[in-house]
Structures are given as C-alpha cells and as structure tokens.
C-alpha positions in Angstrom: 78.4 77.4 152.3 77.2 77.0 148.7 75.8 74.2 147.1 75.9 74.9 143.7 72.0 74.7 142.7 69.5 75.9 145.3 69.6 76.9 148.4 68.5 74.8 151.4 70.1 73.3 154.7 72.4 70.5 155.6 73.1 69.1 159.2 76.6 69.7 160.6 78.9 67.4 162.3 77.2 67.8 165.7 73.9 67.2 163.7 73.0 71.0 163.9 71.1 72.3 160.7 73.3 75.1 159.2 72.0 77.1 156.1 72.6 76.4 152.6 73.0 79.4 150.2 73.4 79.6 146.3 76.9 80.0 144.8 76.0 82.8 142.8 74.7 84.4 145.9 77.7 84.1 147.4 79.6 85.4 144.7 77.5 88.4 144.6 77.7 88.8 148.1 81.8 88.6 147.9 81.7 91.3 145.3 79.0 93.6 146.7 81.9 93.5 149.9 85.1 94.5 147.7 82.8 97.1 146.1 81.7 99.3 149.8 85.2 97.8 150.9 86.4 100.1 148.2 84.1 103.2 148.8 85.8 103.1 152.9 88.8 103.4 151.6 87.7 106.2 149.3 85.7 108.2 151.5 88.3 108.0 154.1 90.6 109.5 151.1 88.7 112.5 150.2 88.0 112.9 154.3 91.8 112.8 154.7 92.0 115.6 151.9 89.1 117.8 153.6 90.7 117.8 156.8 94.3 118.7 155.6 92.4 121.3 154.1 90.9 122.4 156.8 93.9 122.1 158.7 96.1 124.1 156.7 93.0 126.7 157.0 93.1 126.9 160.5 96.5 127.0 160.7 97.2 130.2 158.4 94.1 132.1 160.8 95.5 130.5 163.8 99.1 132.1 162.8 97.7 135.3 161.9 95.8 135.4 165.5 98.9 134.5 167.2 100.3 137.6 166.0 101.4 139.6 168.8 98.2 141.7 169.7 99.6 145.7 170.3 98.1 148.9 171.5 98.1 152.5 170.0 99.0 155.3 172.6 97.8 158.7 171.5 99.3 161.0 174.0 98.3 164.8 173.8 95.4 167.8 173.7 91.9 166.8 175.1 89.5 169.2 174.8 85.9 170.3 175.0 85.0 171.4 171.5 81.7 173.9 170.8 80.9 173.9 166.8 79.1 177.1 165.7 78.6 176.1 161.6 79.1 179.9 160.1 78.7 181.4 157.1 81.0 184.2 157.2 83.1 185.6 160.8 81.0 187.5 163.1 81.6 191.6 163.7 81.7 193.4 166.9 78.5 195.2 167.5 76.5 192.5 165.3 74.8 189.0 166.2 75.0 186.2 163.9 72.1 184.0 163.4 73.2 180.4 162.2 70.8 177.9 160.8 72.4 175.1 162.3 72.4 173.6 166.2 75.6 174.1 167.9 77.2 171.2 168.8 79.5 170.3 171.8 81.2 167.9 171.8 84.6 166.2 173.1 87.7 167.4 170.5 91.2 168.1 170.5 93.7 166.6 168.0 94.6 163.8 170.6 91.6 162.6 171.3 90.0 162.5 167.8 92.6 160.8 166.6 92.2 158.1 169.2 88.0 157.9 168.9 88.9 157.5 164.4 91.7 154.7 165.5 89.4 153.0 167.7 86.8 152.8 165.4 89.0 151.7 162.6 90.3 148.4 164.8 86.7 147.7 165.8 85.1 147.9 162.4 88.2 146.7 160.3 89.5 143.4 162.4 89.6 141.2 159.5 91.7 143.7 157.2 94.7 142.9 156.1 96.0 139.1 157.2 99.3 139.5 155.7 100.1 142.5 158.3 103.1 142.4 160.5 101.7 143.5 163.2 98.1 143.7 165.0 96.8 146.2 166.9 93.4 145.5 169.5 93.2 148.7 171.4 93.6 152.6 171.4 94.8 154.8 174.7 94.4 158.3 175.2 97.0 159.8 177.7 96.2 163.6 178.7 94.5 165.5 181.6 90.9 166.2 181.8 89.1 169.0 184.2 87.5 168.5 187.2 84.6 170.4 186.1 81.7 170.0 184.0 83.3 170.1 181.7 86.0 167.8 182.1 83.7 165.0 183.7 81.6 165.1 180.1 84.6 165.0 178.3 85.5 161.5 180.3 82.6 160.1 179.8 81.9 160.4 176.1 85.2 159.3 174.9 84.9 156.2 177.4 81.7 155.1 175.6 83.6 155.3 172.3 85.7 152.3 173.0 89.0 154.6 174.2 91.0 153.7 177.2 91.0 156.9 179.1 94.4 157.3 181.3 93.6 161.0 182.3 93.6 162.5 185.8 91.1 165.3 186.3 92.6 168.9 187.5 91.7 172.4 187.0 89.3 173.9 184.0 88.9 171.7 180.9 90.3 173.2 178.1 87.4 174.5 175.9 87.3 175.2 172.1 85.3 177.0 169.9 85.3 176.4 166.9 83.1 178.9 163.7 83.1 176.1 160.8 83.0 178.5 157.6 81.8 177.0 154.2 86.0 176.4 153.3 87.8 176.9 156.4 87.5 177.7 160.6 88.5 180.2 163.0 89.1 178.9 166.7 88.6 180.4 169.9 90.2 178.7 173.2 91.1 178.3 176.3 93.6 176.0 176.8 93.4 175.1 180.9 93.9 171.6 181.1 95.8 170.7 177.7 98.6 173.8 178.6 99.2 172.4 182.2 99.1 168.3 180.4 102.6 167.4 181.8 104.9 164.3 182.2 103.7 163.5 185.7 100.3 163.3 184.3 101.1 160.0 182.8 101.1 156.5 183.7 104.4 155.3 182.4 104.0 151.6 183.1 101.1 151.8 180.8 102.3 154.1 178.1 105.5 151.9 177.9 104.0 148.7 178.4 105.3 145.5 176.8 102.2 145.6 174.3 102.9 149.1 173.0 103.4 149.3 169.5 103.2 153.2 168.9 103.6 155.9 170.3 101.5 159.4 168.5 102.2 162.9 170.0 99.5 164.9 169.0 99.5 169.1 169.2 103.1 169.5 169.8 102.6 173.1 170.1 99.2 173.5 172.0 100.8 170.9 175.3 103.2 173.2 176.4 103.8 171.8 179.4 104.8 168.6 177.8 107.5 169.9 175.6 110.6 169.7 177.4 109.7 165.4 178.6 108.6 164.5 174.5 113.1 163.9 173.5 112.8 161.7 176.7 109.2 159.7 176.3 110.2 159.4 172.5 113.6 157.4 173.1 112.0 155.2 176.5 109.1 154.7 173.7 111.8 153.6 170.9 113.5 151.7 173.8 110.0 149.5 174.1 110.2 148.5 171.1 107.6 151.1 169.7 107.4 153.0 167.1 106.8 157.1 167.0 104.8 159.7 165.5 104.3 162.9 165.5 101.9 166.1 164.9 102.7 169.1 165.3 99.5 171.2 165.0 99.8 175.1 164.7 101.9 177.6 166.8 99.3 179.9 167.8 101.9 182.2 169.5 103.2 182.1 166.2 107.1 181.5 167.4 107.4 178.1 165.4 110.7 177.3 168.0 113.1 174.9 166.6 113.3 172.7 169.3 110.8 170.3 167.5 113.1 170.0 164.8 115.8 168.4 167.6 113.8 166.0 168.3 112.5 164.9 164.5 115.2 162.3 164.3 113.6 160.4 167.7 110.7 159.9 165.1 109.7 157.4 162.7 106.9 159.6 160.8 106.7 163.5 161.1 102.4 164.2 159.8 101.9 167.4 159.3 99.5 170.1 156.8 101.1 172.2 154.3 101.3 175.0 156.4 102.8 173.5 159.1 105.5 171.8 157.1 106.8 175.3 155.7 106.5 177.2 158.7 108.3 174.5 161.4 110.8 174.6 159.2 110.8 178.4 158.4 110.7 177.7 154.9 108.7 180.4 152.4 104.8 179.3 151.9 104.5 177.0 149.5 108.0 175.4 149.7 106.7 171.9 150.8 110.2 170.7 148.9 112.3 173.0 150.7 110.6 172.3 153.8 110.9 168.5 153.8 114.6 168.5 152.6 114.9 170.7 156.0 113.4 167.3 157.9 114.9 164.8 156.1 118.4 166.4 156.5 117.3 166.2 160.3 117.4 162.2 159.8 113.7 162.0 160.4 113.1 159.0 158.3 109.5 159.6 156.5 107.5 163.2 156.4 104.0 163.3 155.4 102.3 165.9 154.2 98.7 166.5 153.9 97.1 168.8 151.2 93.5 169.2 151.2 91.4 168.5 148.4 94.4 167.7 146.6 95.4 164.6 148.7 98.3 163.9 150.7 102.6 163.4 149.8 104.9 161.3 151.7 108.8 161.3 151.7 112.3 159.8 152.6 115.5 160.2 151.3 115.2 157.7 148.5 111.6 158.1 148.1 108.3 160.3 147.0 104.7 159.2 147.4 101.7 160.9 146.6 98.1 160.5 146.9 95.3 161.8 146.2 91.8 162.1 147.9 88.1 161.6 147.0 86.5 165.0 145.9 83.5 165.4 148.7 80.5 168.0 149.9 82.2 170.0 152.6 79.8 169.1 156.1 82.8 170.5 158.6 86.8 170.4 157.9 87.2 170.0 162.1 89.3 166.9 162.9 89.6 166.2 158.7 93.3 166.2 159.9 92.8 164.2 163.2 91.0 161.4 160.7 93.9 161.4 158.3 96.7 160.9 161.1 94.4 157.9 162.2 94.2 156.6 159.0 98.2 156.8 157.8 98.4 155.4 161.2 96.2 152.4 160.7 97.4 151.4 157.6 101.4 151.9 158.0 101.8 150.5 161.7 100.7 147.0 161.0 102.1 146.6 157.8 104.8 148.9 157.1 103.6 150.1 153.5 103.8 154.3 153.2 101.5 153.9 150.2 98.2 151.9 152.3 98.9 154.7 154.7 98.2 157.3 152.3 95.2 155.8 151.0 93.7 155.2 154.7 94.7 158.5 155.6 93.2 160.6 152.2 90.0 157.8 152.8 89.7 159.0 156.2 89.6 162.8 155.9 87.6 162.9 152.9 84.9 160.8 154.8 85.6 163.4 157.8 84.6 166.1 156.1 81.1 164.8 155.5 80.0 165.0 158.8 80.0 167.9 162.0 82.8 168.0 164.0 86.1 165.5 164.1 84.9 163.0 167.5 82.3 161.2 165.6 83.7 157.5 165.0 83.3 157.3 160.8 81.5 155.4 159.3 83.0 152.1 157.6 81.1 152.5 154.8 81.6 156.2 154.3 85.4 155.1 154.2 85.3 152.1 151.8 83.4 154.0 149.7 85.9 157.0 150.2 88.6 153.6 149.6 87.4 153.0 146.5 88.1 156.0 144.8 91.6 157.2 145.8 
C-alpha cells in the first residue's frame, strides 16, 4: 500500500497491522522491476545468440569428426638399412675411413613411406577441415626375417606408431646404402622382400571396410608379388579404395612391361625421372614422351619427381608443376619415400593434385636434412619446408 505522505502502518480488516510505504517508493520500486525485468529478457537474448553460436560451432567440428575415419595400407619392401655417409666410392684393395657413425636402421621404400605417413596423421590432425576424407592410421603389409635382423626391424617400426601386419620368415632383407655428397650406391640382399608374396597378407585387413588407399611400393624389388598386384589392385578398387603406385628401380635392369598392364588399375602412377623414361622405354630425358606412354595407358594422373627442381604431375587435360625448397644435402635416402608420403597425404583426403605436390616437394626437401629415410620428420622442418614452395 501507499499512503501518499509518509510511511507508517495501518490495521487490516482482521485488526492485523500491515505496513505503510510511500507512493513514490512504490513507484520507484515498480520501475526499478520493469528495468531488471528488461535486462532478463536481454541477457537471455544475447545467451540465446552465444549458444546458437556455439551450436553452429560444434556442429561444423562435430560434422567434420563424423567423417568417415580411413586407413593407409602401404604394402611392399621392408628392409634393414646400414648408412655408411661417403665421400667418394670405395676401391678394391683400399679402406675408406668416414667421419661419420654408421647408422642402421629400419628402410625400404614400403616402410619409410609408412613411418613419414604416420607421422604426418599424428602431427597434422587438425589440417585441412574442408577434406573429403580422413585418414587415422597407417599399415605396413610385408614379411620380416626371423632373425636378428628381422625381429629389430619389427620392433622399431612398431614404436613409430605403424601397424605392423608382417609374418617373420627366412633372412631379413638387408641394405647398404654409401650416401655420397649428391647421390648413393646400394648394396643388398633382398631375402625377405624377394620371397614377400600374396599369402603373406592378411586380406581381411588390407581390404577392410575402413581402407581408403591402397600404395604398392618397390614394384620391381617384390618379385614375388608381381604376378597377385592386377588382382589386389581391382579387390582394392572393389573396396572402395583408391591405388597408388611406385615403381622403384629395376636392378636387373629388364624394365618388363607388365607394370604398364596394370597402370590403368591405378589412380596415381609416382615415380623419379629416371624411372618414368625407362618403364616406359622412352630416351633419358623424355619425361613428355614418357608420360604420354602412361596416360595413353588410361592411367589417370602420373607424377613425377625431379630433385632439386621439384616435382610435375599430369592427366590428359592437365599439367602441374612444383617446385621444392632449395636445402643442405644431410642424406638423399628415403627423399623419395617422404615425397610419396607427402602427395599421398595431401591428395587422398582432399582430392587436390596441386596440395599433393606441395606436401610431397615439402616432404623431401625436409628429408634430405636429416640421415637416412625412417626417421618420422619433423613438423616443423616441413612447415617451414611448406612455406616456401
């Protein structure tokens, strides 16, 4: 109640004594109401605004996690790699006395390949949101020894993050590898990788409902998996999966055809210079000659690495080229490997030849900084590498 003048109290009907306030109390009371009355309603405004906010945050990262999560399977050469850094080729008759330790360590196309995609997934996860497809995991399918060998080959690329689907048989195949200031000279034994055949892999995994590509690694060195790759390449295409392929150098220098019979099963051919001309027994230095060869083989994209001078991609309506970060030659073993993981990386989950290229230059210019090609790179070593192709 108000009475008007001063405030006071005033008996009820029942005779109770009820509280007199001033008008202008009141008043003020009434209007002091309207005003947080008002400030609710605000408040619950701009909360209403945050949340849809947040909302429409979540729900952009909660698509982009609901993206069907898909493995890499590298299938191909494992081997045990010793890294003698060289100066110059040793004579017979002579010893050569190297500054440097020698390292041994796990190699083989294949399997660096797999340690520099593993290593990109696990340091890169937040790359790329707008990508069609998202990969969480890298398997290695090949045949280890059941020697010393073998058994230290197994256990270092385990503790590199790799899922290792390998039975052990037999000597490991061994490397080694004289790293010269420009270039390398191999010496090996093949044991293991030679013998690598289609029973020695697990087909429910390798053609899983989560496989998303498929990377045949050292065409030439796995002999003994020649004649199943037509078949795995169409039960892979089958899945759903895509394929790629290396075809690493003929040491028996034959170059047979039969990989060009089976380019059109492929979705990316990835190659070196030298490679390109002589699978396709083109003259040196014909890369144009030699990728009209592959196209007209209805493989659907070539790539072509270069060296210093970058990399060049191709299809049948289409030319790319990139180049690659100039860098301080450590070791050129695996600069290859880290460019196949790379292309890899970058076109499989979005489909886009040109991030390929840069991945792939970024990756073997930062690979050729450091010894041998097994070493997960650095993330930093390949933004920086990034950031100037």
């Amino acid at each position: 109640l108000g009475c008007g003048r001063g405030c006071g109290a005033a008996p009820d009907a029942g005779g109770n004594r009820v509280e007199l306030r001033p008008l202008g109390a009141l008043r003020a009371q009434i209007r002091m109401s309207a005003h947080d009355a008002t400030l609710v309603f605000a408040s619950a405004a701009v909360g209403a605004a945050v949340t849809g906010l947040f909302a429409l945050h979540w729900s952009r990262r909660e698509r982009a996690t609901m993206q069907p999560k898909k493995s890499f399977h590298i299938v191909g050469d494992v081997y045990l790699d010793m890294i003698a850094k060289v100066s110059s080729l040793p004579r017979y008759n002579s010893d050569t006395l190297i500054e440097k330790k020698i390292e041994t360590q796990p190699g083989g196309s294949a399997l660096n390949t797999a340690v520099q995609l593993e290593s990109l997934i696990r340091t890169r996860r937040r790359d790329y949101t707008h990508r069609q497809m998202r990969f969480d995991r890298c398997v290695l399918h090949s045949l280890v020894g059941d020697d010393l060998y073998g058994r230290m080959v197994a256990d270092r690329v385990r503790k590199t993050g790799v899922i290792l689907s390998a039975p052990s048989a037999g000597g490991q195949g061994v490397c080694v590898c004289l790293s010269g200031p420009t270039d390398r000279a191999f010496v090996s034994y093949r044991g293991t990788v030679e013998r690598f055949c289609e029973r020695d892999i697990d087909r429910s995994l390798l053609l899983s409902r989560n496989t998303g590509h498929v990377h045949f690694a050292a065409y030439y060195e796995c002999t003994g998996l020649q004649p199943a790759m037509a078949k795995l390449m169409s039960a892979a295409r089958a899945c759903g999966a895509t394929v790629s392929l290396v075809p690493q150098s003929d040491q028996m220098g034959e170059w047979n055809a039969k990989l060009l019979e089976t380019v059109h099963l492929l979705d990316v051919l990835i190659c070196n210079e030298e490679e390109a001309t002589a699978m396709t027994h083109r003259p040196v230095g014909d890369l144009e000659g030699a990728i009209q060869v592959v196209l007209d083989r209805n493989c659907p994209l070539i790539v072509i690495t270069r060296g210093a001078e970058g990399a060049i991609a191709a299809t049948r309506e289409q030319r790319w080229t990139q180049r690659a970060r100039a860098r301080q030659v450590v070791d050129t073993t695996g600069a290859g490997d880290a460019f196949a993981a790379g292309f890899l990386y970058g076109w499989c989950q979005a489909r886009d030849v040109a991030l390929g290229l840069q991945f792939g230059c970024a990756c073997g210019a930062a690979a050729v900084g450091q010894m041998g090609g097994s070493h997960p790179i650095d993330a930093d070593e390949i933004n920086q590498c990034m950031s100037a192709v």
